[in-house]
N, C-alpha and C positions, 0 to 999 in steps of 0.2 A: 638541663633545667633552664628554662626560660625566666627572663627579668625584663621588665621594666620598671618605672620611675613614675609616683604619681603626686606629683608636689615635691616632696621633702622624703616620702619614704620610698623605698627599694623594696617591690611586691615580688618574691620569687616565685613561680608557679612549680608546683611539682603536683606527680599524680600519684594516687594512693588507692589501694587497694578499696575498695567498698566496705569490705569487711573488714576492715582499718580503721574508718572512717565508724562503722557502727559502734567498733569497742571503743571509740575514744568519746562515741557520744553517751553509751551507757553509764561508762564511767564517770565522764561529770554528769551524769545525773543522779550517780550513786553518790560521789564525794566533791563535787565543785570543782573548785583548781585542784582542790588536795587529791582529789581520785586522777587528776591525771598527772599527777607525780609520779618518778619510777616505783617499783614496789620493793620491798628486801626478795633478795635472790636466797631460797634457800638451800642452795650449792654454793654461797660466798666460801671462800676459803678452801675449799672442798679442791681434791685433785680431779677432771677431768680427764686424765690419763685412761686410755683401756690396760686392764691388766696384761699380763704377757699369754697366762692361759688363756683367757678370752679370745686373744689375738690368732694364737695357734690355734683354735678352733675356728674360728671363722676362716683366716687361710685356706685352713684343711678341707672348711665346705664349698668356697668358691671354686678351688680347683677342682671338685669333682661335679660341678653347678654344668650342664650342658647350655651351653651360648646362641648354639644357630637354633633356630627356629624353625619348627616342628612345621613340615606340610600335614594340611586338613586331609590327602591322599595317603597317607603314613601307616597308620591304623587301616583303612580298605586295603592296601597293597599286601600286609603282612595278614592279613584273614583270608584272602584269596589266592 
């Protein structure tokens, strides 16, 4: 992040997404300052945790997930 000093305040430059930049402009056009306030999280409080069965299931799918990368040759070689 770049800064410098224009007078008395300290301008820091950061770059942002575009589409960043759109929802913060919707937003105070929807609510003013108020709309770019945070909003209530409706998972506050809530555990985040994945469950342990969940867990065992996904394990179980990655290890049988094939990793390399299929040649476009793959399919012709096994028809011929």
């Amino acid at each position: 992040m770049r800064t410098f000093s224009l007078n008395r305040f300290t301008v820091r430059l950061k770059n942002y997404n575009p589409k960043t930049m759109q929802a913060w402009l919707f937003a105070y056009r929807r609510g003013g300052l108020e709309g770019l306030k945070p909003g209530y999280r409706s998972d506050k409080g809530k555990s985040r945790k994945v469950s342990d069965e969940r867990e065992d299931r996904h394990l179980t799918f990655v290890k049988h997930i094939s990793w390399d990368r299929p040649s476009i040759q793959t399919p012709v070689q096994e028809k011929y």
